[in-house]
NUFI-84605 format. One record per residue (C-alpha): residue number from 1; x, y, z. Coordinates in Angstrom, 1 decimal. Example, Ala and Ser with C-alpha at 12.3 -4.5 7.8 and 13.67 -1.06 7.14 Angstrom:
2
KEVEX    k       X       Y       Z
KEVEX    1    12.3    -4.5     7.8
KEVEX    2    13.7    -1.1     7.1
This chain:
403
KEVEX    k       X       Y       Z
KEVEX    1   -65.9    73.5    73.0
KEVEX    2   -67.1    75.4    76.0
KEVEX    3   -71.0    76.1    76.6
KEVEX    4   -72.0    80.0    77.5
KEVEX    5   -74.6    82.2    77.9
KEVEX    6   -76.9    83.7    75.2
KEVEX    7   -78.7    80.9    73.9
KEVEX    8   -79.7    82.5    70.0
KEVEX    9   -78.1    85.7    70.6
KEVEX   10   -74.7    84.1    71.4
KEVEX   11   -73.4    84.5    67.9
KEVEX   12   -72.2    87.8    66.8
KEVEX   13   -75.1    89.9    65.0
KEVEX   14   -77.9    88.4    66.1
KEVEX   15   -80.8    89.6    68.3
KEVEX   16   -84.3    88.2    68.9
KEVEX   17   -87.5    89.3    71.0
KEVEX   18   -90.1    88.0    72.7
KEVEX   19   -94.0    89.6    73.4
KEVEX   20   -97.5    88.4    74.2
KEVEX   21   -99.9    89.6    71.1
KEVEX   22  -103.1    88.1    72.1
KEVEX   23  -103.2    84.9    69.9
KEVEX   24  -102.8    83.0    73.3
KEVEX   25  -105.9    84.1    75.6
KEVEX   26  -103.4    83.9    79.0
KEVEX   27  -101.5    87.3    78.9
KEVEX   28   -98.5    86.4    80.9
KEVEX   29   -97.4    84.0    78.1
KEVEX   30   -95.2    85.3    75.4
KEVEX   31   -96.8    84.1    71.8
KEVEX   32   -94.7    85.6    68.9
KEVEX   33   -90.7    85.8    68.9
KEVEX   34   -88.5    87.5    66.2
KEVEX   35   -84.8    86.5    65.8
KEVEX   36   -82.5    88.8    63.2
KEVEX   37   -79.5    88.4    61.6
KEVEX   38   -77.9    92.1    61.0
KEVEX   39   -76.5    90.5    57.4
KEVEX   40   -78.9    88.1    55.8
KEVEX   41   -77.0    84.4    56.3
KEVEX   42   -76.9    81.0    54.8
KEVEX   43   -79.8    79.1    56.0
KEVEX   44   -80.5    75.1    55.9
KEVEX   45   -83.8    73.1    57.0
KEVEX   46   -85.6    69.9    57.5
KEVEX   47   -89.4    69.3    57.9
KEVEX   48   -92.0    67.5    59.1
KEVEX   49   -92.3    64.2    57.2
KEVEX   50   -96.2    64.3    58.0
KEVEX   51   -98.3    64.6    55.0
KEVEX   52  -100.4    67.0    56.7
KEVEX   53   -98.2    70.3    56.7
KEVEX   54   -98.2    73.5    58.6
KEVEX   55   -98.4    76.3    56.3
KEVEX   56   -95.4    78.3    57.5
KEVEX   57   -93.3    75.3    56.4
KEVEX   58   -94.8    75.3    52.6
KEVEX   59   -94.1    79.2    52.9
KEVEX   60   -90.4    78.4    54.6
KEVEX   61   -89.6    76.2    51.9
KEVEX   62   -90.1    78.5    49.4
KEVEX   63   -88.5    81.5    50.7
KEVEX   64   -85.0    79.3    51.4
KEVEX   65   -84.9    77.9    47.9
KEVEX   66   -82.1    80.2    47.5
KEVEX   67   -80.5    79.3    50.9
KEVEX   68   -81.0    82.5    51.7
KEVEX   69   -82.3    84.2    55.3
KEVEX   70   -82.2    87.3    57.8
KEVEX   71   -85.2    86.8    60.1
KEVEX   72   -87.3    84.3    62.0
KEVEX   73   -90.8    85.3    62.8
KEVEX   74   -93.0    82.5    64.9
KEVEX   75   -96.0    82.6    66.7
KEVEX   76   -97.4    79.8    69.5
KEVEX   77  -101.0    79.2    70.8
KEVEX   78  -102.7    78.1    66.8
KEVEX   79  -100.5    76.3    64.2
KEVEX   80  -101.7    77.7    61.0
KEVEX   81  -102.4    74.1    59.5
KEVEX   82  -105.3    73.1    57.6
KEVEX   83  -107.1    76.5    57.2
KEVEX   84  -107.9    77.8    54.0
KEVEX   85  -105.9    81.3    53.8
KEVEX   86  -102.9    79.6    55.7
KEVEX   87  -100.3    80.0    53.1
KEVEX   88  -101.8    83.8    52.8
KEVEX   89  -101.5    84.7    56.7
KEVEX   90   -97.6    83.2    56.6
KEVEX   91   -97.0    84.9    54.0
KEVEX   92   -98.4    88.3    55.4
KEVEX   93   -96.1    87.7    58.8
KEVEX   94   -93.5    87.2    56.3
KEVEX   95   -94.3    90.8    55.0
KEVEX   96   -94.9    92.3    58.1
KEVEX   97   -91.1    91.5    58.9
KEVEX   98   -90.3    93.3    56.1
KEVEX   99   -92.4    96.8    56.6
KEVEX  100   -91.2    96.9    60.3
KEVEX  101   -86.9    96.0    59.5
KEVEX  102   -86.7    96.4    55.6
KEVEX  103   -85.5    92.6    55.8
KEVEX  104   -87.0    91.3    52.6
KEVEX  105   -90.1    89.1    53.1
KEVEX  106   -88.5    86.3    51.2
KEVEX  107   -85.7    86.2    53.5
KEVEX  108   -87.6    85.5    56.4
KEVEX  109   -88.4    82.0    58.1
KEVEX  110   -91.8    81.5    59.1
KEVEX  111   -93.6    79.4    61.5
KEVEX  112   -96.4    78.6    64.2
KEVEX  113   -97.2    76.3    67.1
KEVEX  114  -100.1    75.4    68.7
KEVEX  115  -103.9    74.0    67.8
KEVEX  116  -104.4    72.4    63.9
KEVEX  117  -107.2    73.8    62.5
KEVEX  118  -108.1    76.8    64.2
KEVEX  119  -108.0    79.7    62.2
KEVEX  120  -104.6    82.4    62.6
KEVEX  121  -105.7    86.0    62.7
KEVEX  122  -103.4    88.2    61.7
KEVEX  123  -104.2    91.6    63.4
KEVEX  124  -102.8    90.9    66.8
KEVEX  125   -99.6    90.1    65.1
KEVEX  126   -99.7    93.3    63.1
KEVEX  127  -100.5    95.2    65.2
KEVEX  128   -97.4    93.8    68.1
KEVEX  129   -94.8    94.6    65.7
KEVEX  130   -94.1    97.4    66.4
KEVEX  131   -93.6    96.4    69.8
KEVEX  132   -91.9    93.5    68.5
KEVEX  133   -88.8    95.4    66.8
KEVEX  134   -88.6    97.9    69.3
KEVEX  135   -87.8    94.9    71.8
KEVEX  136   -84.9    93.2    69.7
KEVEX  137   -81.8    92.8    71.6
KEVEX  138   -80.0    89.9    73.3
KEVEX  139   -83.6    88.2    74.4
KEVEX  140   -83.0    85.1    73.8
KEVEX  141   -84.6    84.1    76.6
KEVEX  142   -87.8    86.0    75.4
KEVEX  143   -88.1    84.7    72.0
KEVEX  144   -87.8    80.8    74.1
KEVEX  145   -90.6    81.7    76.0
KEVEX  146   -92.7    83.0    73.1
KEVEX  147   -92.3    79.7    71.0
KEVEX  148   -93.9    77.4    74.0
KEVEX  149   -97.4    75.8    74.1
KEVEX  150   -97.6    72.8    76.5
KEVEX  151   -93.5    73.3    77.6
KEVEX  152   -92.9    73.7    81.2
KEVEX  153   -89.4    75.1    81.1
KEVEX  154   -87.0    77.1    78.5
KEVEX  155   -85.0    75.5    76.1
KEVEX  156   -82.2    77.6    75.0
KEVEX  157   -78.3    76.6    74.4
KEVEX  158   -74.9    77.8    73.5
KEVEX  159   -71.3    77.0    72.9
KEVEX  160   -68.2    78.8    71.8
KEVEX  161   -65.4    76.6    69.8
KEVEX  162   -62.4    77.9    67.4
KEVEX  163   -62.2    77.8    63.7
KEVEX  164   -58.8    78.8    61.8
KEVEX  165   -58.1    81.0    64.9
KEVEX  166   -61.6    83.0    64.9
KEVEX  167   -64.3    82.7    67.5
KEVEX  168   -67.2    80.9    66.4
KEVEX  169   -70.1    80.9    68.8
KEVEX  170   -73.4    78.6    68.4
KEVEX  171   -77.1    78.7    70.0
KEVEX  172   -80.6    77.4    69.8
KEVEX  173   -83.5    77.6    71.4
KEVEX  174   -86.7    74.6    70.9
KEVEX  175   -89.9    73.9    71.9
KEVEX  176   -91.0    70.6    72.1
KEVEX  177   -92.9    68.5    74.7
KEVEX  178   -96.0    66.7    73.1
KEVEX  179   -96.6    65.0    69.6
KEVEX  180   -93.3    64.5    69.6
KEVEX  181   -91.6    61.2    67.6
KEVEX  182   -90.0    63.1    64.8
KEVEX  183   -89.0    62.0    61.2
KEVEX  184   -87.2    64.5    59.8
KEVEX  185   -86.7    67.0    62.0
KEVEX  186   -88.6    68.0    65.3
KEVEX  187   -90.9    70.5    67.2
KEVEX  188   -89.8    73.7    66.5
KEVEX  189   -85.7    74.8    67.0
KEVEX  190   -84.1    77.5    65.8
KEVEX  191   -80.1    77.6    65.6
KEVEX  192   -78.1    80.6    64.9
KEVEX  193   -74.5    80.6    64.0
KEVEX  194   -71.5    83.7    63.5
KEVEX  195   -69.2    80.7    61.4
KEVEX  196   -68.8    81.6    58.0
KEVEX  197   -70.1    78.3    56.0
KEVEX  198   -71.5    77.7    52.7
KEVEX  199   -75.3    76.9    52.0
KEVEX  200   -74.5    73.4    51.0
KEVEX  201   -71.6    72.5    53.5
KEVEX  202   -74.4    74.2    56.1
KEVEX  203   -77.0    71.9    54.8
KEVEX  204   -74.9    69.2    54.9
KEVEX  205   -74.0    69.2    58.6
KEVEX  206   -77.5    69.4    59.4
KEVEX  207   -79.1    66.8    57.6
KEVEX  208   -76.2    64.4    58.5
KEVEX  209   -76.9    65.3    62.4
KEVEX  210   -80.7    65.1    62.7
KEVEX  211   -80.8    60.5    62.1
KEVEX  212   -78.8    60.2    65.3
KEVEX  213   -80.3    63.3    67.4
KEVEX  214   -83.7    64.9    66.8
KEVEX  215   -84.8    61.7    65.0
KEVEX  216   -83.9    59.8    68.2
KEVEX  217   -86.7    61.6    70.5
KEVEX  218   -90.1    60.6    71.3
KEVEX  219   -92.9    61.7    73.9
KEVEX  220   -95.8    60.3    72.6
KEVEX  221   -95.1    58.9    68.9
KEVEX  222   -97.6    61.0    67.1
KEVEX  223   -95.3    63.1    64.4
KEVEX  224   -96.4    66.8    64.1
KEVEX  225   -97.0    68.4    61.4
KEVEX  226   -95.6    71.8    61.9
KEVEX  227   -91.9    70.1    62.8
KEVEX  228   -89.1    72.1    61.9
KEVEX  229   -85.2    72.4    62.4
KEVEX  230   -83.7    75.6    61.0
KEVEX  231   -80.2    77.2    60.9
KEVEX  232   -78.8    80.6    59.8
KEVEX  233   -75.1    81.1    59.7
KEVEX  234   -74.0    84.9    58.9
KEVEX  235   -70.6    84.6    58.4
KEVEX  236   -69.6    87.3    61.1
KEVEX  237   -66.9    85.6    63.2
KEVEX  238   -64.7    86.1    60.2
KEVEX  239   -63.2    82.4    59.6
KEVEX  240   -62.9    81.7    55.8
KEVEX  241   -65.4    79.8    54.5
KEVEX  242   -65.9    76.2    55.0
KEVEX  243   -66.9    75.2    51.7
KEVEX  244   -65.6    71.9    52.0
KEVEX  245   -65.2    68.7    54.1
KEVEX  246   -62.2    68.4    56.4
KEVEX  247   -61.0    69.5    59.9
KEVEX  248   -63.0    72.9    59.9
KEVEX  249   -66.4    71.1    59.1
KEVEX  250   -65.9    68.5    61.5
KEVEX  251   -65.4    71.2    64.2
KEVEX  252   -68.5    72.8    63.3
KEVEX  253   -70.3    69.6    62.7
KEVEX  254   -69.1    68.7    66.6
KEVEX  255   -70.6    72.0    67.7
KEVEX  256   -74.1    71.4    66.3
KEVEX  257   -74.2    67.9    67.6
KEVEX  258   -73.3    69.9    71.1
KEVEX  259   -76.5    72.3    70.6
KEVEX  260   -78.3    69.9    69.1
KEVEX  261   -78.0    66.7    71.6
KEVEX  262   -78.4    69.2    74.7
KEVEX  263   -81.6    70.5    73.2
KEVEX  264   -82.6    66.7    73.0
KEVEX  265   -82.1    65.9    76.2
KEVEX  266   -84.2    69.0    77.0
KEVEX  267   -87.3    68.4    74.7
KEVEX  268   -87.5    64.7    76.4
KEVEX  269   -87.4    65.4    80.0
KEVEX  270   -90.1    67.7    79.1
KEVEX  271   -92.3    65.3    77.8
KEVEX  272   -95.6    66.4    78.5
KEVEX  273   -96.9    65.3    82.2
KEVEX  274   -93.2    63.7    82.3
KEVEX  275   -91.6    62.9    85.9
KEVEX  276   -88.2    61.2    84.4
KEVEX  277   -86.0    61.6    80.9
KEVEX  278   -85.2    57.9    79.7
KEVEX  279   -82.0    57.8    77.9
KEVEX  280   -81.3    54.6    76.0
KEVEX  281   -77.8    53.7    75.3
KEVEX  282   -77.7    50.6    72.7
KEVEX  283   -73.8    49.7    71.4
KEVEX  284   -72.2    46.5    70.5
KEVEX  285   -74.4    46.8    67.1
KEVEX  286   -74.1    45.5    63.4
KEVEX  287   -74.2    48.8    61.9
KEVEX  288   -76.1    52.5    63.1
KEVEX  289   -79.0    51.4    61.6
KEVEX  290   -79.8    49.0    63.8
KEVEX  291   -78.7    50.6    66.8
KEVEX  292   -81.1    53.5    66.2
KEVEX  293   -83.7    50.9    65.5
KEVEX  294   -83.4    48.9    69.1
KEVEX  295   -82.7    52.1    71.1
KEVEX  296   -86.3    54.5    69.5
KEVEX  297   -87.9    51.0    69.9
KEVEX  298   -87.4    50.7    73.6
KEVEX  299   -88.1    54.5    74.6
KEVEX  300   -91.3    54.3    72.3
KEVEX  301   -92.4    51.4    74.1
KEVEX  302   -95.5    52.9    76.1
KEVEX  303   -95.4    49.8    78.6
KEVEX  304   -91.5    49.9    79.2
KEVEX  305   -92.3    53.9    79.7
KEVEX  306   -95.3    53.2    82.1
KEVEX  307   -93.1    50.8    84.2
KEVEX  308   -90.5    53.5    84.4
KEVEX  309   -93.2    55.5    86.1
KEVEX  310   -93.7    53.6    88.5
KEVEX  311   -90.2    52.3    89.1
KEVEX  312   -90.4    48.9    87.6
KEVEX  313   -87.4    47.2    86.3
KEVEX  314   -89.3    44.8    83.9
KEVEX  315   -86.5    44.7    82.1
KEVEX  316   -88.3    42.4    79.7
KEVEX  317   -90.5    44.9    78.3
KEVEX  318   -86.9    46.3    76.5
KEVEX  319   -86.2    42.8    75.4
KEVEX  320   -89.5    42.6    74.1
KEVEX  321   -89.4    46.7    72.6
KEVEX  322   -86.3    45.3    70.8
KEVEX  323   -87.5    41.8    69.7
KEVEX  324   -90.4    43.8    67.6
KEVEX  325   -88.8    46.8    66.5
KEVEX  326   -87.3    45.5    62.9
KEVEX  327   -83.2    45.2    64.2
KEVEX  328   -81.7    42.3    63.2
KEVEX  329   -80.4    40.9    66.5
KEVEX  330   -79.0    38.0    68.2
KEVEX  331   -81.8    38.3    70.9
KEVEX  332   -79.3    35.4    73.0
KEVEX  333   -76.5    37.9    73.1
KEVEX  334   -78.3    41.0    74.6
KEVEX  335   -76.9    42.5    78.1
KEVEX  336   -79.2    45.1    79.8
KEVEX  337   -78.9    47.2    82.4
KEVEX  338   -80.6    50.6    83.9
KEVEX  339   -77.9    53.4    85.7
KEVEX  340   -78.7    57.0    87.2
KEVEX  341   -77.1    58.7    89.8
KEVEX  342   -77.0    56.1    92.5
KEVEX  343   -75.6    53.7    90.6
KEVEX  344   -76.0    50.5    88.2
KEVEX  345   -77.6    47.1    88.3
KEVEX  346   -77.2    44.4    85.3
KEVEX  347   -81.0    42.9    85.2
KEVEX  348   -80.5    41.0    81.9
KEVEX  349   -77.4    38.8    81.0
KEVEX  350   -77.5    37.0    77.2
KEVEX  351   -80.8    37.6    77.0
KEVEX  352   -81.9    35.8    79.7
KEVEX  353   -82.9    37.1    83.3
KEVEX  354   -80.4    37.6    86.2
KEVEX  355   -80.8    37.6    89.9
KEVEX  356   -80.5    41.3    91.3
KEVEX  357   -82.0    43.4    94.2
KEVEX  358   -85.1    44.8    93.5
KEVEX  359   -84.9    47.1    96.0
KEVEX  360   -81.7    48.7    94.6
KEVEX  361   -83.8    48.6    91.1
KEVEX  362   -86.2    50.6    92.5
KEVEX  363   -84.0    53.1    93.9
KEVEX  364   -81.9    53.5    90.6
KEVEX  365   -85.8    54.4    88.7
KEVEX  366   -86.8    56.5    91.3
KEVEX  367   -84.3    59.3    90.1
KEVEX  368   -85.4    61.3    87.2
KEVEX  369   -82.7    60.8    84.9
KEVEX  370   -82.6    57.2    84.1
KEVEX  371   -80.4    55.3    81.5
KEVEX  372   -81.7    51.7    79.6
KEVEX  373   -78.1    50.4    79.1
KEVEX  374   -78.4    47.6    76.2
KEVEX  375   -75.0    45.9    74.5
KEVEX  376   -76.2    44.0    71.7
KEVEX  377   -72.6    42.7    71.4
KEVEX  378   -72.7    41.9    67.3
KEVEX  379   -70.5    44.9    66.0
KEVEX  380   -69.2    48.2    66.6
KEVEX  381   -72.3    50.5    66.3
KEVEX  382   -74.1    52.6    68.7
KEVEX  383   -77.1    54.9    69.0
KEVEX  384   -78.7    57.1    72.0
KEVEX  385   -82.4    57.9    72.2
KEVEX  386   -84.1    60.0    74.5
KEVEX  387   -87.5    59.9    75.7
KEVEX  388   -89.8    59.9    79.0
KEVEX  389   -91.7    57.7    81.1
KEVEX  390   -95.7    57.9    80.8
KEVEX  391   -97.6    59.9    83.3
KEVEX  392  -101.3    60.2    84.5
KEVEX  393  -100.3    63.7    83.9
KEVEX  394   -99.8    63.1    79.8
KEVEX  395  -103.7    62.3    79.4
KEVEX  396  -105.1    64.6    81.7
KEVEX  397  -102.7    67.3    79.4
KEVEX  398  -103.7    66.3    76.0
KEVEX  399  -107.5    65.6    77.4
KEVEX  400  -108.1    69.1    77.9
KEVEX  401  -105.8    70.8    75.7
KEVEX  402  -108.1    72.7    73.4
KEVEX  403  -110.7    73.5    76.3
C-alpha cells in the first residue's frame, strides 16, 4: 500500500473540476466541483442519520437505487435543506450534468454544503457549466477546494495497492470542519476507485468501515444534515471482479480504511477554530463496542477538549468522559496516558492518580498532535477517535457564520 499523488483523479478514468459560480459571494473561493467517471461505475453510500435531510441526499438515494453512477456534481456556500423546491433544484443539477456530458441524470450524485434554509438558485450553476466541463481534467485539487465552507486547508488522499496482479489505485477528497459528530457517515467525502468490485461487495466494505472511522470523529457533536460518504468504483484497472469475500476484498477493504482514516485525521485537526487534533487510543476492551464507546466519549468531552487547549493534563476529565459514556468498565483497572512528539507521561494508574511532572505534561499538550492513551485492560478490543481541542476561535466562527 503506497500513498501518491492525485487525490480523486488517481484512479484510472476519472477527472473532476473545480470553479467559483457565484453561490458564495467571495470570488476567490471555488463553490461547485464535478468529478466523472469515463464508464458509469458501481457506487455505494451512507447518510446523515439526522432526521432533517439535505435534499441532494433524498435525490442521491434515489438515483443509486440501482447502484449505479458516472458523475458527482456539488456545490458549497447554501446546503439545499429545508427549502420548498429543494428536491426540484437537485434534481435540475442532476440534469444539467446530463445536457453538458450526456451522463444520464440518474447516474449522477448530488450534493451541497453550506447554510440550512437559505434558498439554492440554480442560474449561477447553469450558467458555470459550461465552464465547468471545459475544466475537467486531473483537478483534484480544484474540485477539494470547491466543496469547502468553514475548512481551512484541502483534504484530498490517495493510495496505490495490487489486486490479482493489476494496479488498483484509490482517492478521496472531504470537507469537514464544523457540525461534525457523525452517525452514519460524515461531512461530505467523495472516494473514487479503478478496482473492479461488485455493487454489494462495494457496499459492503463501506458500511463495514465507517463504525470505526468516520463514526469516530467529532468537532462540535451537532450531526449535519447534509452528511454523506460516497464511492464509485469503474472497474478500469482490469482485476476480475471481487464479488466475494476473501483475500481480494480484504485488500481493498485495507485500502479504504487507508483513505478513509487519513481523511479522518484530516477533518479533526481541522475542527473549526482548532489549534490541536486529539487522537484517543482506547485498547484492552471487552469487545469494539465498548471501545468505540470510551474513546468518542472522551474526545466529545467539551471540558477534557477545553483543558487540552490550554495544556491541562486533568486527566480526570477522561476518567470522568468514560465513567458517563454507557461502556461497561472496570473504572479500578483503567491506565491513562497522553503522548505526542516529545514524548509520554502515565498520569493515571488503575484508575487512580499518579505522581508525574507537570511540567513535562504541559510540554507533551503544547504540540498539536496529541494522543489520550487509555488501556481499559478487560479484553482484546480497541478503537481510535479523533477530535480537537475547543478554541475561542470555535465560537467566534460559528457566531458569525451566516453574517
Amino acid at each position: 500500500m503506497n500513498y501518491i499523488n492525485g487525490g480523486i483523479c488517481a484512479a484510472k478514468g476519472f477527472t473532476a473540476s473545480g470553479i467559483h459560480c457565484g453561490i458564495r459571494k467571495n470570488k476567490t473561493k471555488k463553490d461547485l466541483a464535478l468529478i466523472v467517471s469515463e464508464v458509469r461505475a458501481n457506487a455505494a453510500a451512507v447518510y446523515t442519520t439526522n432526521l432533517v435531510k439535505g435534499a441532494p441526499l433524498v435525490v442521491t438515494k434515489r438515483n443509486l437505487s440501482d447502484g449505479m453512477a458516472q458523475a458527482v456534481i456539488c456545490n458549497s456556500g447554501i446546503a439545499n435543506t429545508c427549502n420548498e423546491n429543494g428536491e426540484q433544484i437537485a434534481l435540475e443539477m442532476c440534469n444539467l450534468v446530463n445536457r453538458h456530458t450526456g451522463i444520464d441524470s440518474g447516474d449522477v450524485i448530488v450534493a451541497s454544503t453550506g447554510i440550512i434554509g437559505q434558498p439554492l438558485n440554480i442560474e449561477p450553476i447553469a450558467n458555470a457549466m459550461p465552464q465547468l466541463t471545459e475544466k475537467l481534467s486531473d483537478n483534484s485539487k480544484d474540485a477539494a477546494h470547491a466543496i469547502m465552507t468553514t475548512d481551512t486547508v484541502l483534504k484530498e488522499v490517495a493510495v496505490s495497492f495490487d489486486i490479482g496482479g493489476k494496479k488498483c489505485r484509490m482517492g478521496g477528497i472531504a470537507k469537514g470542519s464544523g457540525m461534525i459528530n457523525p452517525n452514519m457517515a460524515t461531512m461530505l467525502v467523495f472516494i473514487t476507485s479503478d478496482v473492479n468490485i461488485s455493487t454489494e461487495m462495494l457496499q459492503k466494505a463501506l458500511s463495514a468501515d465507517i463504525p470505526d472511522t468516520f463514526n469516530m470523529i467529532s468537532v462540535d457533536g451537532d450531526t449535519s444534515t447534509n452528511d454523506m460518504v460516497t464511492i464509485l468504483a469503474n472497474g478500469m484497472a482490469g482485476n476480475d471482479e471481487i464479488s466475494s469475500e476473501g483475500e481480494e476484498f480484504d485488500i481493498f477493504r485495507n485500502a479504504l480504511n487507508h483513505i478513509t482514516s487519513y481523511l479522518c485525521r484530516m477533518i479533526a485537526k481541522d475542527g473549526e477554530g482548532a489549534s490541536k487534533l486529539l487522537e484517543c487510543i482506547v485498547s484492552g476492551a471487552a469487545d469494539a463496542e465498548t471501545a468505540r464507546k470510551a474513546a468518542k466519549s472522551v474526545i466529545c468531552s467539551n471540558l477534557f477538549k477545553a483543558a487540552m487547549f490550554g495544556a491541562d493534563a486533568n486527566w480526570g476529565r477522561v476518567l470522568c468522559a468514560i465513567g458517563y459514556s454507557g461502556a461497561l468498565v472496570d473504572i479500578d483497572k483503567i491506565d491513562i496516558s497522553f503522548k505526542s512528539v516529545v514524548g509520554e507521561i502515565l498520569v493515571c494508574k488503575n484508575g487512580k492518580g499518579v505522581e508525574f511532572s507537570e511540567e513535562y505534561a504541559k510540554e507533551i499538550l503544547l504540540r498539536d498532535e496529541i494522543q489520550i492513551i487509555i488501556d481499559l485492560k478487560s479484553g482484546d478490543a480497541k478503537a481510535t477517535a479523533w477530535g480537537c481541542d475547543l478554541t475561542y476561535d470555535y465560537v467566534k466562527i460559528n457566531g458569525d457564520y451566516r453574517t
